[in-house]
C-alpha positions as CSV (number, residue, x, y, z in Angstrom):
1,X,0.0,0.0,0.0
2,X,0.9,3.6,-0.8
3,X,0.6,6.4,1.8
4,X,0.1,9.9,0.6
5,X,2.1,12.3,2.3
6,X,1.8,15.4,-0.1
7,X,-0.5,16.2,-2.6
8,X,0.5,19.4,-5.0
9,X,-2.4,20.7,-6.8
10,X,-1.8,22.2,-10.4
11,X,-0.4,22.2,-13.9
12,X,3.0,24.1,-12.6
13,X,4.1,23.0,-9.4
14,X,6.0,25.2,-8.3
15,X,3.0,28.3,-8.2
16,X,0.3,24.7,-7.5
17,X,-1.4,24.7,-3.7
18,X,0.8,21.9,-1.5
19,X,-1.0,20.0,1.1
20,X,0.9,17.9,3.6
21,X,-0.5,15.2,6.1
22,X,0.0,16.5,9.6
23,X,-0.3,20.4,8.0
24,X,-2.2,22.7,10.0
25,X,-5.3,24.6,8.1
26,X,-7.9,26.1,8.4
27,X,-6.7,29.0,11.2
28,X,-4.8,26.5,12.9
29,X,-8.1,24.8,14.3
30,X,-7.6,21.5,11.6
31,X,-4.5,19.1,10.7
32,X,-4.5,17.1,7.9
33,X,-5.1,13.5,8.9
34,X,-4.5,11.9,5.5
35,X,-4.7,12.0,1.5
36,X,-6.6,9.0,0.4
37,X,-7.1,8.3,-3.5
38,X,-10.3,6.6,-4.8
39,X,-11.4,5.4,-8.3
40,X,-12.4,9.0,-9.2
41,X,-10.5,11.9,-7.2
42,X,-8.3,12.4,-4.4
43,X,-9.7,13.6,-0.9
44,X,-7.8,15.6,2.3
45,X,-9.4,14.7,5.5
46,X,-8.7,16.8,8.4
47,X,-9.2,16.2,12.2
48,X,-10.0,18.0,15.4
49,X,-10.1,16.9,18.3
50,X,-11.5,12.9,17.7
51,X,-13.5,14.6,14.7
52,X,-12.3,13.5,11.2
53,X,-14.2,15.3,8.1
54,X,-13.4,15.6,4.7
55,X,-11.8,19.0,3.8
56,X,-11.4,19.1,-0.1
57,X,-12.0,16.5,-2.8
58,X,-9.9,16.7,-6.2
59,X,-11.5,15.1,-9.3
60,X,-9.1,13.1,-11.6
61,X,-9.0,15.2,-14.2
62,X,-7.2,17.9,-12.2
63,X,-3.4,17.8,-12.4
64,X,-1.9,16.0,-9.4
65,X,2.0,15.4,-8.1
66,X,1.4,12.8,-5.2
67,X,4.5,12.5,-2.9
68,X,4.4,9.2,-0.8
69,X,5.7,8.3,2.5
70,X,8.5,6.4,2.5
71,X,10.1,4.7,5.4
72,X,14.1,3.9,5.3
């Protein structure tokens, strides 16, 4: 299995929007809990507290740079 750890959101990556698990949003009041992929877009879920909800939700025809976790 894959993990996502970053998700860049654009056609240039470098000016795209970056999301990273364990990123605070949202004032500060949200971290991003994980980047899951499905058949037909990518979704961030963030947490507070024990709450988990999903945040944003990328179709597939959106350009995407996934970064995964790897462990050494």
């Amino acid at each position: 299995m894959n993990i996502i750890r970053k998700i860049s959101i654009g056609p240039d990556y470098m000016k795209g929007m970056h999301y990273v698990v364990g990123q605070e949003v949202l004032g500060r009041n949200y971290v991003i809990e994980s980047i899951l992929r499905n058949e037909s877009s990518i979704c961030i879920w963030i947490k507070k507290d024990d709450e988990i909800v999903m945040w944003k939700e990328f179709s597939d025809t959106v350009p995407v740079s996934l970064e995964f976790k790897i462990d050494f």
